[in-house]
mmCIF file as gemmi writes it, N, C-alpha and C atoms, coordinates in Angstrom:
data_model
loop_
_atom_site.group_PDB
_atom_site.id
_atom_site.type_symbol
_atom_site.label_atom_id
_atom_site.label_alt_id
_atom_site.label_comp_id
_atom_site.label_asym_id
_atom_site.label_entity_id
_atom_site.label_seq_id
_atom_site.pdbx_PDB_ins_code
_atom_site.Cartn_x
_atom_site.Cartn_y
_atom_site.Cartn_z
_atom_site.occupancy
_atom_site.B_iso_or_equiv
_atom_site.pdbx_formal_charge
_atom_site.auth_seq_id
_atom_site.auth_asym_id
_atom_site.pdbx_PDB_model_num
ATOM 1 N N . UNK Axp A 1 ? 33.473 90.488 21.553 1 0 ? 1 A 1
ATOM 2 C CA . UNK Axp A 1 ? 33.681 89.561 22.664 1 0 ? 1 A 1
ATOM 3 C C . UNK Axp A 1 ? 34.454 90.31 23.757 1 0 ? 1 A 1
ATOM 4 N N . UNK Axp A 2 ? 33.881 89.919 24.806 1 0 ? 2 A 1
ATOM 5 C CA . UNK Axp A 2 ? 34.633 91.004 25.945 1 0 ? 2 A 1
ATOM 6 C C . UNK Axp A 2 ? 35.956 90.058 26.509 1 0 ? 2 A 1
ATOM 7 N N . UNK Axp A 3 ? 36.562 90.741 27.433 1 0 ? 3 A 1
ATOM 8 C CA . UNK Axp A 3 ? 37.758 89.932 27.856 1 0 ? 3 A 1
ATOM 9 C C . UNK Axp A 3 ? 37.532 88.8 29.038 1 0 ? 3 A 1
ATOM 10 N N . UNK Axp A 4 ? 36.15 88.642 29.415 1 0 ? 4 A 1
ATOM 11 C CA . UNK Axp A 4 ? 35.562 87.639 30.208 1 0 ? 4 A 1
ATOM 12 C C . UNK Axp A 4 ? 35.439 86.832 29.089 1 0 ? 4 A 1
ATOM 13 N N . UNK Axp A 5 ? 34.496 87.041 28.352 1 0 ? 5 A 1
ATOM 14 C CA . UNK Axp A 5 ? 34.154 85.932 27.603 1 0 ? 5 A 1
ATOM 15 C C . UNK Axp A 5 ? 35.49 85.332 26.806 1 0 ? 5 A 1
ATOM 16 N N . UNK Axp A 6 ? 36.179 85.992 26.477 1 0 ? 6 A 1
ATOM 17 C CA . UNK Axp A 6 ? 37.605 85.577 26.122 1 0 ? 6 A 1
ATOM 18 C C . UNK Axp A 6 ? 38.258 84.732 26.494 1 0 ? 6 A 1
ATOM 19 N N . UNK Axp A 7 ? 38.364 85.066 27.895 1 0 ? 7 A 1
ATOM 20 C CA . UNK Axp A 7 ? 39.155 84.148 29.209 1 0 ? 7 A 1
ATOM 21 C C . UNK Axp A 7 ? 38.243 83.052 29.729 1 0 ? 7 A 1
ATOM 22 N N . UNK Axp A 8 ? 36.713 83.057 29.959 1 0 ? 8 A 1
ATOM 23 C CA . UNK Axp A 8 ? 36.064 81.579 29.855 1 0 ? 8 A 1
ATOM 24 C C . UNK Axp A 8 ? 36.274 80.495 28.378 1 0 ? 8 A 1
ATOM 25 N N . UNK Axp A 9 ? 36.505 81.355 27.42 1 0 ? 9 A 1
ATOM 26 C CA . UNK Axp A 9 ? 36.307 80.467 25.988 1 0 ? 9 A 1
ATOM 27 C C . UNK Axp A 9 ? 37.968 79.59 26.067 1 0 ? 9 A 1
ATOM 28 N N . UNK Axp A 10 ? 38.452 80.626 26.773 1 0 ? 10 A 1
ATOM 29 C CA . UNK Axp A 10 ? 40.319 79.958 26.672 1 0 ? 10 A 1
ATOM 30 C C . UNK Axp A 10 ? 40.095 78.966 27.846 1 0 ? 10 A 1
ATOM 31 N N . UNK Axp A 11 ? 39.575 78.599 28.5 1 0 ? 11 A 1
ATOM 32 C CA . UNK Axp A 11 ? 39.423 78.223 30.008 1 0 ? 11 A 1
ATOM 33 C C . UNK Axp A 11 ? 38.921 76.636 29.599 1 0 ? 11 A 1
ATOM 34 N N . UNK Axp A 12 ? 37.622 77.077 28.977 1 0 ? 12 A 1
ATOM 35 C CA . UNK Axp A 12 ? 36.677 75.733 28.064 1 0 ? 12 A 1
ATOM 36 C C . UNK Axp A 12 ? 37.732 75.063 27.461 1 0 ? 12 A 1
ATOM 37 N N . UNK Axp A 13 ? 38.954 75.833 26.324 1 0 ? 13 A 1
ATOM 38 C CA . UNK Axp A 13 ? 38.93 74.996 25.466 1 0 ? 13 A 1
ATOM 39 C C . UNK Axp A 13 ? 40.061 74.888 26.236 1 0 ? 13 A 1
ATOM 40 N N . UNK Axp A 14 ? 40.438 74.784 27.258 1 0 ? 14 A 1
ATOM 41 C CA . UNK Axp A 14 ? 42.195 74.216 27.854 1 0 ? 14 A 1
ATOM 42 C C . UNK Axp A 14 ? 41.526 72.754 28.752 1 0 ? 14 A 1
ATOM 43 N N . UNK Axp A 15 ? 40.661 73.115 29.285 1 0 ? 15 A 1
ATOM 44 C CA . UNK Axp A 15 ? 39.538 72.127 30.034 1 0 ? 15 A 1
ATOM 45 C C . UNK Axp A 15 ? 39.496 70.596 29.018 1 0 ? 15 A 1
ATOM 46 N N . UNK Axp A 16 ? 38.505 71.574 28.102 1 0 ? 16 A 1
ATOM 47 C CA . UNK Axp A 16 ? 38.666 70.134 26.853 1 0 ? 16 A 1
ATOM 48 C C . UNK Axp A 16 ? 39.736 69.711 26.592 1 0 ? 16 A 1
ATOM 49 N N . UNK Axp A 17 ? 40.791 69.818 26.231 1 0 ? 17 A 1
ATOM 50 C CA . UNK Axp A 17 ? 42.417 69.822 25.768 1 0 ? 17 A 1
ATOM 51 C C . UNK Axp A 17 ? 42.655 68.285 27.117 1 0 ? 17 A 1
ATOM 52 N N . UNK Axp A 18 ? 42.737 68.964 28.302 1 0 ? 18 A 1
ATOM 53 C CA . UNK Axp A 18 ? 43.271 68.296 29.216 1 0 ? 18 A 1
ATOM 54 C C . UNK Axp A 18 ? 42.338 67.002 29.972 1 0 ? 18 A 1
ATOM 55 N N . UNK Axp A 19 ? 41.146 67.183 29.367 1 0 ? 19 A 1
ATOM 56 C CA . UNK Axp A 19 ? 40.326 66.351 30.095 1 0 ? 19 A 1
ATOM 57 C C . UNK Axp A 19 ? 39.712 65.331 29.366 1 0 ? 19 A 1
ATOM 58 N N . UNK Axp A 20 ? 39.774 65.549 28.153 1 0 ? 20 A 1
ATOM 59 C CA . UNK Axp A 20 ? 38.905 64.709 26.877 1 0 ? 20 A 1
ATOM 60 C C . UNK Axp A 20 ? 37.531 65.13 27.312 1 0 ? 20 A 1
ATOM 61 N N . UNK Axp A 21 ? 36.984 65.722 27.257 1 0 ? 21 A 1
ATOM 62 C CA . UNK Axp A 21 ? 35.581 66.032 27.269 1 0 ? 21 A 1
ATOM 63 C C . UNK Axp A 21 ? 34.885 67.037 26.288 1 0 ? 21 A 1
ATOM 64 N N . UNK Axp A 22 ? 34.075 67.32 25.778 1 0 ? 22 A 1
ATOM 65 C CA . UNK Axp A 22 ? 33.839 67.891 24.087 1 0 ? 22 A 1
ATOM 66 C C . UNK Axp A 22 ? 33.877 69.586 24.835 1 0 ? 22 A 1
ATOM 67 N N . UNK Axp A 23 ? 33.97 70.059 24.004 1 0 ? 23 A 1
ATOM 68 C CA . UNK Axp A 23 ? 34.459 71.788 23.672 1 0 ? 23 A 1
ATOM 69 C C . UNK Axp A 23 ? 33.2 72.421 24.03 1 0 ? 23 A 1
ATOM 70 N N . UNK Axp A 24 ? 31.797 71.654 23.399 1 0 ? 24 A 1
ATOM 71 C CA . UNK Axp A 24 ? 30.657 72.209 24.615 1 0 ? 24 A 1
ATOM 72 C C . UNK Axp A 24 ? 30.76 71.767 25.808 1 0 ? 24 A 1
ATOM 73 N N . UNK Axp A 25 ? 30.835 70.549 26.205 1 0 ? 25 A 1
ATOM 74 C CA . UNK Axp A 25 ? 30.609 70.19 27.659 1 0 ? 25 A 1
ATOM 75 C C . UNK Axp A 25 ? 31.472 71.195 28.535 1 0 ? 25 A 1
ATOM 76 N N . UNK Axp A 26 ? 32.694 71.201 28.378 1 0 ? 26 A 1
ATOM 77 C CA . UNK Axp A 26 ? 33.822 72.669 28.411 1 0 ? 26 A 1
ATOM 78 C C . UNK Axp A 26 ? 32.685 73.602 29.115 1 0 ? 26 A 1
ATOM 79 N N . UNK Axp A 27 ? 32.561 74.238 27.412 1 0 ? 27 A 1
ATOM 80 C CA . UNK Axp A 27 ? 32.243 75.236 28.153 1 0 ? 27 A 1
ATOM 81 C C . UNK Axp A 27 ? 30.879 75.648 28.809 1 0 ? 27 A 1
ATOM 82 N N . UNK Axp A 28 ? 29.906 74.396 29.067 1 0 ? 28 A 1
ATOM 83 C CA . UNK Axp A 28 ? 29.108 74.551 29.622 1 0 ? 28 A 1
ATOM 84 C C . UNK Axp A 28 ? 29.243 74.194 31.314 1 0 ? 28 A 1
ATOM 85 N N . UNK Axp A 29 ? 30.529 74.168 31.487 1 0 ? 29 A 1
ATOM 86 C CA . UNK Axp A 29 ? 30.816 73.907 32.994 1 0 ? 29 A 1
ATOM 87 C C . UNK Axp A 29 ? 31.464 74.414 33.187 1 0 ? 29 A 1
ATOM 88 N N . UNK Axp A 30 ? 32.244 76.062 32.831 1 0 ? 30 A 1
ATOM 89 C CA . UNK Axp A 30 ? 32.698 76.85 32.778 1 0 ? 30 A 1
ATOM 90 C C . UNK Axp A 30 ? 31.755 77.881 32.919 1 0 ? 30 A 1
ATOM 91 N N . UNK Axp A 31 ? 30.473 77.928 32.389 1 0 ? 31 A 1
ATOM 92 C CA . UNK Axp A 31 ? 29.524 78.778 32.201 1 0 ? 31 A 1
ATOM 93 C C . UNK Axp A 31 ? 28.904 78.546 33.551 1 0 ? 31 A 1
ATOM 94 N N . UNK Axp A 32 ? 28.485 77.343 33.967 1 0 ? 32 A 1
ATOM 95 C CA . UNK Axp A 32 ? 27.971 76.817 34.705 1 0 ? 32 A 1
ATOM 96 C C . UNK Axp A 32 ? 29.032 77.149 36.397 1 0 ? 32 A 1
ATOM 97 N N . UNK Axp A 33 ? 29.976 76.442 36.432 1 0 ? 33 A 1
ATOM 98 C CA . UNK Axp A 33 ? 30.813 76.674 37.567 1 0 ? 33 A 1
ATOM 99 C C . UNK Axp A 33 ? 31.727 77.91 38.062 1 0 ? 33 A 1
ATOM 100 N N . UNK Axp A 34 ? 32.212 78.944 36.668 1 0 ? 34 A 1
ATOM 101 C CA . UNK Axp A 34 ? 33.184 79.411 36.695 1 0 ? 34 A 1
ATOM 102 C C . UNK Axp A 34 ? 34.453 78.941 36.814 1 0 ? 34 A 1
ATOM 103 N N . UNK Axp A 35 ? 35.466 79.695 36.953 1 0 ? 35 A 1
ATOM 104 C CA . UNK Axp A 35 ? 37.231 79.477 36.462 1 0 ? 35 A 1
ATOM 105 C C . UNK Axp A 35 ? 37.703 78.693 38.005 1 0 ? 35 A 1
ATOM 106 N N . UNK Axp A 36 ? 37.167 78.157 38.305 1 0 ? 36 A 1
ATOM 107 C CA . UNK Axp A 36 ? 37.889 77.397 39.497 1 0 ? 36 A 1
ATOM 108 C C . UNK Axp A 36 ? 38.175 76.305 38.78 1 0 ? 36 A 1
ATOM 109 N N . UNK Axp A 37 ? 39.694 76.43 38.747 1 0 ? 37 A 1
ATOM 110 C CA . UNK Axp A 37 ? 39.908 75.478 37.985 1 0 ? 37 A 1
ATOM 111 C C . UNK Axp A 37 ? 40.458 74.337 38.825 1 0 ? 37 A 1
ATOM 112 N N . UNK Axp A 38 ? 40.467 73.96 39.62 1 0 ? 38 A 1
ATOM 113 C CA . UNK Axp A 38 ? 39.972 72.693 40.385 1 0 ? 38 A 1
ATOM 114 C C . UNK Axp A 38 ? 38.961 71.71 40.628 1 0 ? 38 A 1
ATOM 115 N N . UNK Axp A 39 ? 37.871 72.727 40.567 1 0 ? 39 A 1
ATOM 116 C CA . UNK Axp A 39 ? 36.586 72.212 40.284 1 0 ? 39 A 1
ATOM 117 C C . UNK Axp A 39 ? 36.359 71.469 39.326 1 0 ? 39 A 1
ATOM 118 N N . UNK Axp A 40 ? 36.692 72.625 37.829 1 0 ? 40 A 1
ATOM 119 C CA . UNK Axp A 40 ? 36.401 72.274 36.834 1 0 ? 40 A 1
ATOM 120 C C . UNK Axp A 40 ? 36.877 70.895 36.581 1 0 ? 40 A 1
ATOM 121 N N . UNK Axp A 41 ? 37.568 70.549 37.055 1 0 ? 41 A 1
ATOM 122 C CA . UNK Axp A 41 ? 38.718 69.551 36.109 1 0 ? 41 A 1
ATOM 123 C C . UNK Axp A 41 ? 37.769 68.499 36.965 1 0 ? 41 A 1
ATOM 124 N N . UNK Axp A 42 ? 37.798 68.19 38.579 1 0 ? 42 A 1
ATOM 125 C CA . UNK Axp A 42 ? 36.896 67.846 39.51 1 0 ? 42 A 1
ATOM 126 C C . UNK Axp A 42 ? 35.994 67.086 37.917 1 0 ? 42 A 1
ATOM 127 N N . UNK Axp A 43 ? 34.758 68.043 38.169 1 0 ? 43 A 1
ATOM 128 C CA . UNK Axp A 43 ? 33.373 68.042 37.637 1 0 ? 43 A 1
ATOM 129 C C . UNK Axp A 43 ? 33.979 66.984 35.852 1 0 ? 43 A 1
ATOM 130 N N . UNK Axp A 44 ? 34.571 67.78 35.025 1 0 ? 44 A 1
ATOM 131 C CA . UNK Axp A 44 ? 34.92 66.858 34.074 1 0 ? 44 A 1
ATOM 132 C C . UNK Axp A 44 ? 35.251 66.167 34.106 1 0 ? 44 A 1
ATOM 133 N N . UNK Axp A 45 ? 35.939 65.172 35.409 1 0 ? 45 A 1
ATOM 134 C CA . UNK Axp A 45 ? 36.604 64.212 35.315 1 0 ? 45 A 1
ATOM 135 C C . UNK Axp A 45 ? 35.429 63.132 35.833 1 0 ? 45 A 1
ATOM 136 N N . UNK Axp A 46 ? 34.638 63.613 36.048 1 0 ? 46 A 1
ATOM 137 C CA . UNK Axp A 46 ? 33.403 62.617 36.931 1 0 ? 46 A 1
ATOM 138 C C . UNK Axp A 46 ? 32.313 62.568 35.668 1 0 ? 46 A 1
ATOM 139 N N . UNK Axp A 47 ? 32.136 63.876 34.875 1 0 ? 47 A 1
ATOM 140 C CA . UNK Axp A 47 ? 31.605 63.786 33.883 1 0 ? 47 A 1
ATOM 141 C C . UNK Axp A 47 ? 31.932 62.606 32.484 1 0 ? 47 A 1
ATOM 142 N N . UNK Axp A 48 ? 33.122 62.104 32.657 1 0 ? 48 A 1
ATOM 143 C CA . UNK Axp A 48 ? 33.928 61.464 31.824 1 0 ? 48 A 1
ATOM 144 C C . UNK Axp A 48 ? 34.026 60.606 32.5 1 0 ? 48 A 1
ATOM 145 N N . UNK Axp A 49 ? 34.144 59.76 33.071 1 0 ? 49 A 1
ATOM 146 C CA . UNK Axp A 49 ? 33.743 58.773 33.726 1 0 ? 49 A 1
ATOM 147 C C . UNK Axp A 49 ? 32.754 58.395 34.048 1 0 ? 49 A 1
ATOM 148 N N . UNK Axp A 50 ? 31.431 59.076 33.897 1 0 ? 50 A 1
ATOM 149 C CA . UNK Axp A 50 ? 30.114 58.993 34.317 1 0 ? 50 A 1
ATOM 150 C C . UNK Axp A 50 ? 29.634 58.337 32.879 1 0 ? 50 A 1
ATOM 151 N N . UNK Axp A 51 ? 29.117 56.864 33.01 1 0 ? 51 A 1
ATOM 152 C CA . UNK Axp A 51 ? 28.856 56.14 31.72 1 0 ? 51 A 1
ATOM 153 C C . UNK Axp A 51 ? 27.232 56.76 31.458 1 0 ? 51 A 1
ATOM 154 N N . UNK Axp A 52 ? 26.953 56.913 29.96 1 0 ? 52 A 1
ATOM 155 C CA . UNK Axp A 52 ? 25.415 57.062 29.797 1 0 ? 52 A 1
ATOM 156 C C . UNK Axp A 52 ? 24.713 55.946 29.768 1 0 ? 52 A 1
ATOM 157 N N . UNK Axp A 53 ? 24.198 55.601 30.75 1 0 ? 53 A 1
ATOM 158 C CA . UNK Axp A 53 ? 22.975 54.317 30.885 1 0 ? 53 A 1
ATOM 159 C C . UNK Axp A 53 ? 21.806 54.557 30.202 1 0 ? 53 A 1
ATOM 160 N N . UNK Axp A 54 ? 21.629 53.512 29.445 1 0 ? 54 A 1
ATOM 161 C CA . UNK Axp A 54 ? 20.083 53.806 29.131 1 0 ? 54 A 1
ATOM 162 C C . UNK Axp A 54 ? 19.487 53.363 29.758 1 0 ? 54 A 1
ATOM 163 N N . UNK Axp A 55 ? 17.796 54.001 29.196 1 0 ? 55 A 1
ATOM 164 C CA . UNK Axp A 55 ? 17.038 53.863 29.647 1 0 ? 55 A 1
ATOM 165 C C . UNK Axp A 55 ? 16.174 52.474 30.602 1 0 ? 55 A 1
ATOM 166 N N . UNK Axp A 56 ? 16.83 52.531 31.993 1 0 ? 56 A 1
ATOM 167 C CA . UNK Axp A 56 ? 15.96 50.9 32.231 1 0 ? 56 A 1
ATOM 168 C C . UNK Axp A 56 ? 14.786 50.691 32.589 1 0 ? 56 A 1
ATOM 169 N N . UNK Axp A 57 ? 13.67 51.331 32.051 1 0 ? 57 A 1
ATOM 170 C CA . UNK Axp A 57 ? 12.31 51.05 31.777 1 0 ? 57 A 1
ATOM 171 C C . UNK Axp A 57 ? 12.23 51.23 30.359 1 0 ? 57 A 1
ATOM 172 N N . UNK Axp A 58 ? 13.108 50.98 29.484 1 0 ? 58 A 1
ATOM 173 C CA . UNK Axp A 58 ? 12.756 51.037 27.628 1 0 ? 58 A 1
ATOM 174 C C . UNK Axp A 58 ? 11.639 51.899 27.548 1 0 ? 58 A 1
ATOM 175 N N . UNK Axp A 59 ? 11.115 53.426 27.862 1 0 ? 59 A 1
ATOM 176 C CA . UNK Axp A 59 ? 10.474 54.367 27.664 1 0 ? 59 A 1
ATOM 177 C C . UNK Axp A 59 ? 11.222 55.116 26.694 1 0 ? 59 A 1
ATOM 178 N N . UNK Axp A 60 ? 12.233 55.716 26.35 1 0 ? 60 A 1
ATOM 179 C CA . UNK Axp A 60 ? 12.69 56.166 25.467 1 0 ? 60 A 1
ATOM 180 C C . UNK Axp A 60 ? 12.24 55.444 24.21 1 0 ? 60 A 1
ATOM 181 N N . UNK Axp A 61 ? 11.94 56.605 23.61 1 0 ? 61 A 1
ATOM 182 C CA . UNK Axp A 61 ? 11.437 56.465 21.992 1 0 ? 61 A 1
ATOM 183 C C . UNK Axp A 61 ? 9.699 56.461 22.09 1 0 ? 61 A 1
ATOM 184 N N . UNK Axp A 62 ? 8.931 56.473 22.944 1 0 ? 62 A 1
ATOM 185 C CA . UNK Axp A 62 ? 7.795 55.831 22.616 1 0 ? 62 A 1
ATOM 186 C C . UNK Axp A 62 ? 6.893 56.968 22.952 1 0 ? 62 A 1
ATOM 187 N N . UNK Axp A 63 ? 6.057 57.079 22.24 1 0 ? 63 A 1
ATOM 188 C CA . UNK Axp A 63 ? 5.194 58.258 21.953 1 0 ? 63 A 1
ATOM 189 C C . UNK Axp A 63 ? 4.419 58.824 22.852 1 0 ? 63 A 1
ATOM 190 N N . UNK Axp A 64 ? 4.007 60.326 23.645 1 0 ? 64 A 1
ATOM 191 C CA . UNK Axp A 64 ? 3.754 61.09 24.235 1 0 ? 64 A 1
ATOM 192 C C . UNK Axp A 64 ? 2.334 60.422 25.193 1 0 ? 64 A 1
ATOM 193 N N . UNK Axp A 65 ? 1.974 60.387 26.037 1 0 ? 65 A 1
ATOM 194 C CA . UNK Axp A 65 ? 0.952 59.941 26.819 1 0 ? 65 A 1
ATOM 195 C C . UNK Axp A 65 ? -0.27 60.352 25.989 1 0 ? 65 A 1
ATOM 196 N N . UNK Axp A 66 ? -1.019 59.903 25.843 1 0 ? 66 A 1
ATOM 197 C CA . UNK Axp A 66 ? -2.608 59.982 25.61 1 0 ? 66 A 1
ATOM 198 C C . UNK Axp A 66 ? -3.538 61.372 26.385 1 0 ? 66 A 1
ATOM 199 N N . UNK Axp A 67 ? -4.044 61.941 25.851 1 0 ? 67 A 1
ATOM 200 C CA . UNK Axp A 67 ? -4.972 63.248 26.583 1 0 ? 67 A 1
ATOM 201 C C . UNK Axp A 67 ? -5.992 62.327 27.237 1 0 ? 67 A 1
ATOM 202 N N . UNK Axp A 68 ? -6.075 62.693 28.365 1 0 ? 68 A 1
ATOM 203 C CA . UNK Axp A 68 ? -7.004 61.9 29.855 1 0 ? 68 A 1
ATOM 204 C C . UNK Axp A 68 ? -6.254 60.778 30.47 1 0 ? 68 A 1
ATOM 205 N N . UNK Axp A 69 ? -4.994 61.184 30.437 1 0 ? 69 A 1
ATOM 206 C CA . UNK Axp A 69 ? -4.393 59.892 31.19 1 0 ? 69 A 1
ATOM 207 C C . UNK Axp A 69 ? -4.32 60.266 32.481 1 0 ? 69 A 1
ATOM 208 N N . UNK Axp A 70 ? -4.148 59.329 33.356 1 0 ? 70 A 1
ATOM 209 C CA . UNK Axp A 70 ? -4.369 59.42 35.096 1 0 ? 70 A 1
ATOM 210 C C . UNK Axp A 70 ? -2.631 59.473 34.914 1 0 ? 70 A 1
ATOM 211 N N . UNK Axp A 71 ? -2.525 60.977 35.58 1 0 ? 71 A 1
ATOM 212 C CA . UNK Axp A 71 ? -0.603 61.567 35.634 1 0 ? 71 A 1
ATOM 213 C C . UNK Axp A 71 ? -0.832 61.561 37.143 1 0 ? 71 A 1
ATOM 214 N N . UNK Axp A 72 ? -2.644 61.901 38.133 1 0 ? 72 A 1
ATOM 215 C CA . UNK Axp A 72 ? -1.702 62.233 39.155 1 0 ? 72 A 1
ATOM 216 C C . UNK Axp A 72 ? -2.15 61.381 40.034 1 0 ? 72 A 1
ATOM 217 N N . UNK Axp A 73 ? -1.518 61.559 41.28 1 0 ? 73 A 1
ATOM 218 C CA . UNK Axp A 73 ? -1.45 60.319 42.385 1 0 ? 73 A 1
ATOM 219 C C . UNK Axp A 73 ? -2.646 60.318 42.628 1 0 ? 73 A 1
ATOM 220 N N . UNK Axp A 74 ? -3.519 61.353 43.209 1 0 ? 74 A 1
ATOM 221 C CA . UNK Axp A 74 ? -4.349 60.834 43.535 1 0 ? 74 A 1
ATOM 222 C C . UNK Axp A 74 ? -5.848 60.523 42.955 1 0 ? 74 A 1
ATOM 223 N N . UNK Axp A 75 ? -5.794 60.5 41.989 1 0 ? 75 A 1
ATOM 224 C CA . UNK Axp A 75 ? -6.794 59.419 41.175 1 0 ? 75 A 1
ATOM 225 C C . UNK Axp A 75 ? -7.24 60.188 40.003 1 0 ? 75 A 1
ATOM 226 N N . UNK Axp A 76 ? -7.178 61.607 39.92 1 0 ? 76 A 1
ATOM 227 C CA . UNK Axp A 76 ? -7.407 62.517 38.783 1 0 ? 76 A 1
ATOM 228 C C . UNK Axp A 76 ? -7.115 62.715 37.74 1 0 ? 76 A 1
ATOM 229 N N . UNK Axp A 77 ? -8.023 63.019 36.705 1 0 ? 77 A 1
ATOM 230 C CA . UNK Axp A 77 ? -7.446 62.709 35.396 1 0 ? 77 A 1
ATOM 231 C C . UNK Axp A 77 ? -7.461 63.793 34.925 1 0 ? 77 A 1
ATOM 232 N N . UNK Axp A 78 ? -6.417 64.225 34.467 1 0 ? 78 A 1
ATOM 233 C CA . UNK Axp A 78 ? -5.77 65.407 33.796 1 0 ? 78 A 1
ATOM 234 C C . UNK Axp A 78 ? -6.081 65.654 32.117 1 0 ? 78 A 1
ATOM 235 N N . UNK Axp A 79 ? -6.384 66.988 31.625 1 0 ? 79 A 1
ATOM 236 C CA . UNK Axp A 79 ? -7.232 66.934 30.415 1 0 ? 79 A 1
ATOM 237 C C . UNK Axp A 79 ? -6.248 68.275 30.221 1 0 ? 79 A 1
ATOM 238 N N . UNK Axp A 80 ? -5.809 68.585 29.16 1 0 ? 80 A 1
ATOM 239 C CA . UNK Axp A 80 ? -5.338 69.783 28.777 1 0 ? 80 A 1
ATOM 240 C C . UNK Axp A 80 ? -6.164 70.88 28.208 1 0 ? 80 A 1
């Protein structure tokens, strides 16, 4: 492990520590943003507050479109 990756992994997990947000999310906005740590805290704190809504067309869960379904606008039917 180099001394970057060192200092992002310490960065993630001080992030998580202070923000309640999981140890990946951390460090995937660490990976993602870098050590501005203003930002970071910024971005996690909106992330953590940002509720997960489901789905409001109840499409989740339901099985993959049909081969020849009309996907595009203008009237064509798509065949793989």
């Amino acid at each position: 492990m180099t001394i970057v990756e060192l200092a992002f992994d310490l960065l993630a997990k001080k992030l998580a520590a202070r923000t309640g947000i999981s140890s990946e999310e951390a460090s995937d906005l660490v990976a993602t943003m870098g050590a501005d740590w203003s930002s970071l805290v910024r971005a996690a704190r909106v992330m953590k507050n940002t509720p997960v809504l489901p789905d409001p067309l109840g499409l989740e869960g339901l099985p993959p479109r049909a081969e020849g379904t009309n996907d595009q606008l203008d009237g064509t039917i798509v065949r793989p």
